[in-house]
Structure formats: structure tokens, C-alpha cells
Biopython code that builds the backbone (N, CA, C, O; Angstrom):
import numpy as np
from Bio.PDB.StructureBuilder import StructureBuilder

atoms = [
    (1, "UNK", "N", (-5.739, -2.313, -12.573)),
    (1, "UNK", "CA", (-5.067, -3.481, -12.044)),
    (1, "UNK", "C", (-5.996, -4.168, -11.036)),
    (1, "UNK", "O", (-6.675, -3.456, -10.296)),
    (2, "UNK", "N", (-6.072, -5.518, -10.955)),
    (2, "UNK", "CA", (-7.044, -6.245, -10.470)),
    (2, "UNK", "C", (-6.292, -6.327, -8.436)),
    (2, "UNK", "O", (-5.068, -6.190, -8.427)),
    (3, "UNK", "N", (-6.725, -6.455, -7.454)),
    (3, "UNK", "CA", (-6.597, -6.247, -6.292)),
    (3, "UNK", "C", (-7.030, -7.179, -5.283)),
    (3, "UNK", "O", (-7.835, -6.803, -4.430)),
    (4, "UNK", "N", (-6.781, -7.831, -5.287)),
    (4, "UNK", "CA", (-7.516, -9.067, -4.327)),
    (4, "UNK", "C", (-8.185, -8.513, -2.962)),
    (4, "UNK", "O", (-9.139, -9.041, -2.391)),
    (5, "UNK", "N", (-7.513, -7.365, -2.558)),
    (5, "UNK", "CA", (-8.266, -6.895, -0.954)),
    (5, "UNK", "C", (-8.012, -5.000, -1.465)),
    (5, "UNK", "O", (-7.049, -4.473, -2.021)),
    (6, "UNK", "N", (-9.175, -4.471, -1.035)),
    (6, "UNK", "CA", (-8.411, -2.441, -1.374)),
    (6, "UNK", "C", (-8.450, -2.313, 0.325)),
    (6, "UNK", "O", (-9.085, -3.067, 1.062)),
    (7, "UNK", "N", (-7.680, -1.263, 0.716)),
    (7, "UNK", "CA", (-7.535, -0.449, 1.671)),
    (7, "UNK", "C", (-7.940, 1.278, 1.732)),
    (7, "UNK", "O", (-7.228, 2.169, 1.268)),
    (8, "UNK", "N", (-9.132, 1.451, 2.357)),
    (8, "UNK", "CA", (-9.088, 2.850, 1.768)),
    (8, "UNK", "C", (-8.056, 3.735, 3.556)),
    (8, "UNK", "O", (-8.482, 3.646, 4.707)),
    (9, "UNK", "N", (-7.028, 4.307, 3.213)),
    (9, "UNK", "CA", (-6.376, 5.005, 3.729)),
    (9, "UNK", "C", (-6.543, 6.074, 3.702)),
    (9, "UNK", "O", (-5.792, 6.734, 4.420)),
    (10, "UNK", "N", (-7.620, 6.847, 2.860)),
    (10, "UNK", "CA", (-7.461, 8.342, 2.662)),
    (10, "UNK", "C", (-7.944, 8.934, 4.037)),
    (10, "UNK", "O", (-8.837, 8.447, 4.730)),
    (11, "UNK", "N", (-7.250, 10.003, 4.307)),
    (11, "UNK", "CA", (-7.839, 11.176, 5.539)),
    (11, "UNK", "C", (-6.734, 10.808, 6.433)),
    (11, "UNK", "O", (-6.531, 11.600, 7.354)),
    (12, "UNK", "N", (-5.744, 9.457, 6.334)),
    (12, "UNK", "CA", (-5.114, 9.046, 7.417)),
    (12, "UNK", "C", (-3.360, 9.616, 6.858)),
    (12, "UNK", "O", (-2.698, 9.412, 5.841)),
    (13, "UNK", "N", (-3.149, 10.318, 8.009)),
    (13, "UNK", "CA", (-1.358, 10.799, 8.503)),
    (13, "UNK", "C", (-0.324, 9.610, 8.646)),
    (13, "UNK", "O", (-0.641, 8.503, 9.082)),
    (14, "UNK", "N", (0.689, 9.890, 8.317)),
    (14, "UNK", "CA", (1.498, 8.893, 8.794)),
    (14, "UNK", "C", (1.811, 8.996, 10.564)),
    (14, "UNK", "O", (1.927, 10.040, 11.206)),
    (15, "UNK", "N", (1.892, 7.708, 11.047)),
    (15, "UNK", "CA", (1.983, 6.398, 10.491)),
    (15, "UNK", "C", (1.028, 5.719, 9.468)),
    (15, "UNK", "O", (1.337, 5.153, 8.419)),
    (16, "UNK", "N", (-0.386, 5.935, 10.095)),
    (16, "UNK", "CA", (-1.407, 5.342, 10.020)),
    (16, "UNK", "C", (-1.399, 4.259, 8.780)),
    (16, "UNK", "O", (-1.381, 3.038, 8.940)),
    (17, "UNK", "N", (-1.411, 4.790, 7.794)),
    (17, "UNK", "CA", (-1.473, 4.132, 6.438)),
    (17, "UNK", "C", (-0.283, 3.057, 6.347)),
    (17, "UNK", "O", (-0.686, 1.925, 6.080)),
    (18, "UNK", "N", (0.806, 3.160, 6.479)),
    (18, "UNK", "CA", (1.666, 2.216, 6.929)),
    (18, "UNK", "C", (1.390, 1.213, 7.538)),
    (18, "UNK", "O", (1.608, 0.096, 7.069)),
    (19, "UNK", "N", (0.779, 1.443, 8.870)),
    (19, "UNK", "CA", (0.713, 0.362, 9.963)),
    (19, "UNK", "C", (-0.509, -0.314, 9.339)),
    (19, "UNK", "O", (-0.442, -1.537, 9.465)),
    (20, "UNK", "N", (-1.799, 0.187, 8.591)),
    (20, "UNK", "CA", (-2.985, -0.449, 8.298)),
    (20, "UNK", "C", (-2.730, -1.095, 6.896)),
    (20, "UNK", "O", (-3.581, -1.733, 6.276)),
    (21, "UNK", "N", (-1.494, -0.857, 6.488)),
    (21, "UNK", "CA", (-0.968, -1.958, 5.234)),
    (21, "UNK", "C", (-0.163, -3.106, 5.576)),
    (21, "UNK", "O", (-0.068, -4.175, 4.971)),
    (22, "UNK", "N", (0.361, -2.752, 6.560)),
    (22, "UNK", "CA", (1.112, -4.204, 7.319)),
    (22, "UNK", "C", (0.130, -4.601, 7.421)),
    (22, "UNK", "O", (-0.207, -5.307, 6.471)),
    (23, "UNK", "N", (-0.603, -4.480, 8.217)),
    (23, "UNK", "CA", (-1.826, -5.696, 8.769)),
    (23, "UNK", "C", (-2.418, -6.346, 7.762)),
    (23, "UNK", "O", (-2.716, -7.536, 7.664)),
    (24, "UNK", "N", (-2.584, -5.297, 6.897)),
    (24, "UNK", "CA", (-3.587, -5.755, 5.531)),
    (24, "UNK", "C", (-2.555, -6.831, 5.000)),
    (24, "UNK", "O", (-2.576, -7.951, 5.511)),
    (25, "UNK", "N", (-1.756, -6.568, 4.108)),
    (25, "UNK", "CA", (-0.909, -7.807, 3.462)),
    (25, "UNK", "C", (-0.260, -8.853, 4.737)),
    (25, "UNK", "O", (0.378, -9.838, 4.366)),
    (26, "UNK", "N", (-0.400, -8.667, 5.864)),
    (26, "UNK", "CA", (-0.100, -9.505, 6.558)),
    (26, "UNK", "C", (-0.999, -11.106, 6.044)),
    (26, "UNK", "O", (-0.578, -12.219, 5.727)),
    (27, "UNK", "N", (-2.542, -10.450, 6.180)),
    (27, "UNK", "CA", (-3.657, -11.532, 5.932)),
    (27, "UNK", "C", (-3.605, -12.043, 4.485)),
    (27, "UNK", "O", (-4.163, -13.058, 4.067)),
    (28, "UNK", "N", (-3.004, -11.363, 3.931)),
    (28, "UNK", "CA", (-3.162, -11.876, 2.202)),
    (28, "UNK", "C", (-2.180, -13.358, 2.325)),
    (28, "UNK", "O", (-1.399, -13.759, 3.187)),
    (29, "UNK", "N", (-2.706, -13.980, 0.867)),
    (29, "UNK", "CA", (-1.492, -15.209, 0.877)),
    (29, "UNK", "C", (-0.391, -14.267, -0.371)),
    (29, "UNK", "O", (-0.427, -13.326, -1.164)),
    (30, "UNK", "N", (0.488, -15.293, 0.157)),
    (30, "UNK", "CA", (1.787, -15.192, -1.329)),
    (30, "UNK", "C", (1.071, -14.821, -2.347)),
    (30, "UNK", "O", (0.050, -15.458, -2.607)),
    (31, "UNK", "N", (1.432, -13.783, -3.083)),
    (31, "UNK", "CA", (1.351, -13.385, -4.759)),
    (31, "UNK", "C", (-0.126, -12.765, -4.733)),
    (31, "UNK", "O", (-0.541, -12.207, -5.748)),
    (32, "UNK", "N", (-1.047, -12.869, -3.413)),
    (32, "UNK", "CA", (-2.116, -11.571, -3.731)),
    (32, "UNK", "C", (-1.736, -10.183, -3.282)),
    (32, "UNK", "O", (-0.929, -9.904, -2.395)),
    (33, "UNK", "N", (-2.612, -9.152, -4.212)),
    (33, "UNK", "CA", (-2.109, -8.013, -4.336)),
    (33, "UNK", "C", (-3.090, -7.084, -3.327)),
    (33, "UNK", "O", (-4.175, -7.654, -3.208)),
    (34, "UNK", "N", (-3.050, -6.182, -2.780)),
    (34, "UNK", "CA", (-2.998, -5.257, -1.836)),
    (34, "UNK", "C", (-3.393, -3.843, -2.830)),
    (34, "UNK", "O", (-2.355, -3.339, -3.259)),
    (35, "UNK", "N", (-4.349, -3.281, -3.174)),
    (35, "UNK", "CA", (-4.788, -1.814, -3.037)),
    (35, "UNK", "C", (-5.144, -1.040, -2.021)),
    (35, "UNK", "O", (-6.136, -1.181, -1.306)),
    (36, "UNK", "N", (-4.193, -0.087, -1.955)),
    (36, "UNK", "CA", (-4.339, 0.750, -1.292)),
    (36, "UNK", "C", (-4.546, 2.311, -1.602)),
    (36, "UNK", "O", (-4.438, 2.867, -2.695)),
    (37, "UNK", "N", (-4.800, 2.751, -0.634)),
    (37, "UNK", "CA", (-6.045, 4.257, -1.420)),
    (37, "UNK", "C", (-5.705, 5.376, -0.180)),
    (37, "UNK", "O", (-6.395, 5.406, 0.839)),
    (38, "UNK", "N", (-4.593, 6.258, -0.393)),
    (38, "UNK", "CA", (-4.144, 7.273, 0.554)),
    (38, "UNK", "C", (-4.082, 8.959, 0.293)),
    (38, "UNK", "O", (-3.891, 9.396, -0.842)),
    (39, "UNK", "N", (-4.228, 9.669, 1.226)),
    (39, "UNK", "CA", (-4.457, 10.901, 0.692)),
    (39, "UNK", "C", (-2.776, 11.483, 1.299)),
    (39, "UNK", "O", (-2.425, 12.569, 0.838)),
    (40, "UNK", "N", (-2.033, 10.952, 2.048)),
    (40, "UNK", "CA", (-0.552, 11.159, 2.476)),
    (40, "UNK", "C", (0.089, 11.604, 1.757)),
    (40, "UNK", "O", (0.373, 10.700, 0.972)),
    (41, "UNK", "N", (0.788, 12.918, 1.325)),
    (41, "UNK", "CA", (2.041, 13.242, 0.357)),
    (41, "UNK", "C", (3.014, 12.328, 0.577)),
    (41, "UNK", "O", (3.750, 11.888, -0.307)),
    (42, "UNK", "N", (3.062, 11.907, 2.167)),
    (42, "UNK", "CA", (4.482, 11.079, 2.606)),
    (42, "UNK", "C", (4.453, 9.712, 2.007)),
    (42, "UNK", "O", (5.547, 9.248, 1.686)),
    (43, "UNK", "N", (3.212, 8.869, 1.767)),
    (43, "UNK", "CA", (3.248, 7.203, 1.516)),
    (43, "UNK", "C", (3.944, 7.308, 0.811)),
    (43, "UNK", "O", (4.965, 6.736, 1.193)),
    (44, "UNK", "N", (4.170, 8.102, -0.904)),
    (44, "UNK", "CA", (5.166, 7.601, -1.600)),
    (44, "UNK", "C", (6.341, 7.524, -1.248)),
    (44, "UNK", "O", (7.018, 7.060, -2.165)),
    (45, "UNK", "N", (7.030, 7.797, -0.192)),
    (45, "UNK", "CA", (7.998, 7.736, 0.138)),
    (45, "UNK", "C", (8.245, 6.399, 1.078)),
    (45, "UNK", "O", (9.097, 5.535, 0.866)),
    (46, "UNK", "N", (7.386, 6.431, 2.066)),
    (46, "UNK", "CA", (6.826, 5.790, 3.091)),
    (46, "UNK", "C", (6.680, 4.501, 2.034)),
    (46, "UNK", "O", (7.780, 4.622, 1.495)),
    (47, "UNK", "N", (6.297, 3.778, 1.619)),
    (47, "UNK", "CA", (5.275, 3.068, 1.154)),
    (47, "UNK", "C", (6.611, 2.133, -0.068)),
    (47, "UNK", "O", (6.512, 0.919, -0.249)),
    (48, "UNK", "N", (7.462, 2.770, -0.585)),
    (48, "UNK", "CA", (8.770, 2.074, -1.233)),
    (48, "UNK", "C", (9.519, 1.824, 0.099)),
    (48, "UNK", "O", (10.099, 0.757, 0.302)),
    (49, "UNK", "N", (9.503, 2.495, 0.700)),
    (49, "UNK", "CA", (10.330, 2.130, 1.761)),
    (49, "UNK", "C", (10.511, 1.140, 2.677)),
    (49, "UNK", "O", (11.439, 0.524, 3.202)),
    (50, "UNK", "N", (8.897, 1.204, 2.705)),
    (50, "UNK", "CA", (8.432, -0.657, 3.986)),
    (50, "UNK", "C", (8.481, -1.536, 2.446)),
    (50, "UNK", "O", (8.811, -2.701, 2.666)),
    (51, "UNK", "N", (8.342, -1.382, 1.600)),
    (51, "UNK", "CA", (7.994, -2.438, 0.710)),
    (51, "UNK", "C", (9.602, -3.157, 0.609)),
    (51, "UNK", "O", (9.806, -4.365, 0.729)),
    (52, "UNK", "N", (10.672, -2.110, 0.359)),
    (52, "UNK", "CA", (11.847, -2.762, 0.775)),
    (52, "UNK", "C", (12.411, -3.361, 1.314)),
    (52, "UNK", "O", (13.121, -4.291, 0.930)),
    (53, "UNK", "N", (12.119, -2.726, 2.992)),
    (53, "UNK", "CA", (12.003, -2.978, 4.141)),
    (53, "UNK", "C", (11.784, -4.398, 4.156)),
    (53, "UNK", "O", (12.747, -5.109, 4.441)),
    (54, "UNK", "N", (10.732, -4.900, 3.908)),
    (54, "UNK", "CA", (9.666, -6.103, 3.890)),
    (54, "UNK", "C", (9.716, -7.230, 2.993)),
    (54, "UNK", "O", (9.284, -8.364, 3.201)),
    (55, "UNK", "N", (10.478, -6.640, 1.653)),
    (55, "UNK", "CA", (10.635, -7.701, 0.775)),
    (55, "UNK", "C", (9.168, -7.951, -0.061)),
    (55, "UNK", "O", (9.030, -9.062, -0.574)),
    (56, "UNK", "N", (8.054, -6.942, -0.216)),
    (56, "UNK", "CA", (7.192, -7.400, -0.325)),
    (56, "UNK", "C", (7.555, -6.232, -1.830)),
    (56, "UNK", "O", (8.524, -5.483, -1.949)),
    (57, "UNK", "N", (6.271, -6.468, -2.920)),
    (57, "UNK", "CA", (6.409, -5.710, -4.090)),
    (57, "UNK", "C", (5.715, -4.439, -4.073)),
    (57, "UNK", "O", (4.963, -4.321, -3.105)),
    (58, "UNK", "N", (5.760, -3.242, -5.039)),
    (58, "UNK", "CA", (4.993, -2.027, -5.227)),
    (58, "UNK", "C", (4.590, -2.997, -6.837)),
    (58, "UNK", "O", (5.647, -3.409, -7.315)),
    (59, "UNK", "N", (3.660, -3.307, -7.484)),
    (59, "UNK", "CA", (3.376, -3.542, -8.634)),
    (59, "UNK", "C", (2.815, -2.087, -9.477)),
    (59, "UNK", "O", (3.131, -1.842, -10.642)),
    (60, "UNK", "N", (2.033, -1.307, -8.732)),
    (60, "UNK", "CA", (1.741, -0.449, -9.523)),
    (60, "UNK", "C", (1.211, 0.923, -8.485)),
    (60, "UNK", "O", (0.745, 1.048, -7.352)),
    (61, "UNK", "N", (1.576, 1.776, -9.571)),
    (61, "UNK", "CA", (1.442, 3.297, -8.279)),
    (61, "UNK", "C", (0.478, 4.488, -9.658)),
    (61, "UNK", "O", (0.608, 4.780, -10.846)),
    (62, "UNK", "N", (-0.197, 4.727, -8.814)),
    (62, "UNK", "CA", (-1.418, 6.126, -9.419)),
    (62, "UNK", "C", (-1.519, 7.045, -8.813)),
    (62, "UNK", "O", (-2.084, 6.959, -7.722)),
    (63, "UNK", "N", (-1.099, 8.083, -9.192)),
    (63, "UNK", "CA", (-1.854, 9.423, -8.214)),
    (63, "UNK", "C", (-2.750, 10.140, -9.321)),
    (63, "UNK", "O", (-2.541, 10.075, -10.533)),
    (64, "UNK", "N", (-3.860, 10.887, -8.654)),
    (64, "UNK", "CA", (-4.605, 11.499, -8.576)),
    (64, "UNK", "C", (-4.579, 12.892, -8.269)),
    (64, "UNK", "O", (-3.525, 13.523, -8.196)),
    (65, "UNK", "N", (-5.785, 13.427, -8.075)),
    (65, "UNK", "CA", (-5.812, 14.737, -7.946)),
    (65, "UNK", "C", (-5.649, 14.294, -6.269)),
    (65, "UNK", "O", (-6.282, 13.308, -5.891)),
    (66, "UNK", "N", (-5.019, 14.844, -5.548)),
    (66, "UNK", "CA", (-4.409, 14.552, -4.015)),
    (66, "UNK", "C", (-4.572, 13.007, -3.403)),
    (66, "UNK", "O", (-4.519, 12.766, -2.197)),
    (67, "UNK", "N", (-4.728, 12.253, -4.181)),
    (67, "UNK", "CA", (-4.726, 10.453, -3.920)),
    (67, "UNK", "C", (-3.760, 9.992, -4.931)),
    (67, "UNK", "O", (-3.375, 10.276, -6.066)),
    (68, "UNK", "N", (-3.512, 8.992, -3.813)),
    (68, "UNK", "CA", (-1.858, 8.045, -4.452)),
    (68, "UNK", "C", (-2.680, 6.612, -4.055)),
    (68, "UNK", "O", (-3.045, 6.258, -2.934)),
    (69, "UNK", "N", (-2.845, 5.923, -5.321)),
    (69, "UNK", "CA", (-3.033, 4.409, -5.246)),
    (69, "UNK", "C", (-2.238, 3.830, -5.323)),
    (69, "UNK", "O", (-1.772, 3.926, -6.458)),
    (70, "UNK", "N", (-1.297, 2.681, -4.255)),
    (70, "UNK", "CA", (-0.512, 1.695, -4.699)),
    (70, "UNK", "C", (-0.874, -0.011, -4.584)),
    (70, "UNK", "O", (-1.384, -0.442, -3.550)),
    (71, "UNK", "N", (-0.609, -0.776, -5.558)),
    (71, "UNK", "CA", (-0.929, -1.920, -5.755)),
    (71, "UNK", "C", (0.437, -2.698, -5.103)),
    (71, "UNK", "O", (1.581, -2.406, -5.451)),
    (72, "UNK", "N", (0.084, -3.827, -4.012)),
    (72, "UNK", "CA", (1.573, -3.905, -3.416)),
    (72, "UNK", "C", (1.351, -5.567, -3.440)),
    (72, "UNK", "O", (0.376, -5.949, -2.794)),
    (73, "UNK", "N", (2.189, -6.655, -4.151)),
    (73, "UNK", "CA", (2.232, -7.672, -3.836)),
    (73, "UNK", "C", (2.781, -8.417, -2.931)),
    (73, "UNK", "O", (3.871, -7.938, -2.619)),
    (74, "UNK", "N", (2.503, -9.489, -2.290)),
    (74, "UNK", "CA", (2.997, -9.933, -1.020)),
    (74, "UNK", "C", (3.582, -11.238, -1.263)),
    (74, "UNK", "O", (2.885, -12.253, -1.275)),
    (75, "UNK", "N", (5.073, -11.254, -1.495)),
    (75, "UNK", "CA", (5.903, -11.652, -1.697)),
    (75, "UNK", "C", (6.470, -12.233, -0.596)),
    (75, "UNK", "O", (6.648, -13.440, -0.757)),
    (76, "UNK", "N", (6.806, -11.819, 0.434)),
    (76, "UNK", "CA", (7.264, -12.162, 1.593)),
    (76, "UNK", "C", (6.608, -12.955, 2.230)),
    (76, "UNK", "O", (6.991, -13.320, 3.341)),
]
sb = StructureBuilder()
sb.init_structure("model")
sb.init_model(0)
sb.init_chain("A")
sb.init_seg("    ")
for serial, (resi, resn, name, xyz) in enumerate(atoms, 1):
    if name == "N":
        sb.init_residue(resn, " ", resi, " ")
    sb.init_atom(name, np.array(xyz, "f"), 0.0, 1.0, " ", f" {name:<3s}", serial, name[0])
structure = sb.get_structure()
């Protein structure tokens, strides 16, 4: 999936990854997408949750061998 900005989050605990995805899609415009790159068991949880929260989209989710990629559009 194509990504207009990536975030690499890996090594970072919650909050961290949270708060450095607000900021990130903060700067994006309407309808660009947000990769993000976390090593957190919690984001998937975390990570539907602000997207709700926020009104903003999850377009697409990958995990890996201990990495979770989510593609998040900014809707809001």
C-alpha cells in the first residue's frame, strides 16, 4: 500500500507510538495516508482506538514477525 509519510515506531512503548502518530497525521492533508511501523503488542489495540477516537481511518494493518504496520488515513 502506497503511504504518503512512514513513521518508524519500532522499540517505542506505549504511549509513545500513539502520541508520534497524532503529530504525524496531524501534518498530513485530508485523504493522505500515514505508515506506521511499531514493535508494541498494545498499538493494535491502541491504534483502532484513537483512530475512532479521531474519526480518522485504519486502511490497512500487517503484522510481522513482532512488527505491526498500520496504514491510517486522515480523514478528519
Amino acid at each position: 500500500m502506497k503511504a504518503d509519510q512512514v513513521l518508524d515506531a519500532k522499540g517505542m512503548n506505549c504511549p509513545l507510538p500513539i502520541l508520534k502518530t497524532k503529530k504525524a497525521v496531524e501534518s498530513l492533508t485530508k485523504g493522505q495516508v500515514l505508515k506506521v511501523e511499531t514493535t508494541d503488542p498494545g498499538s493494535k489495540n491502541d491504534m483502532n482506538a484513537w483512530a475512532k477516537r479521531t474519526g480518522n481511518e485504519i486502511v490497512g494493518v500487517e503484522e510481522g514477525t513482532g512488527t505491526f504496520t498500520f496504514y491510517i488515513k486522515k480523514t478528519a
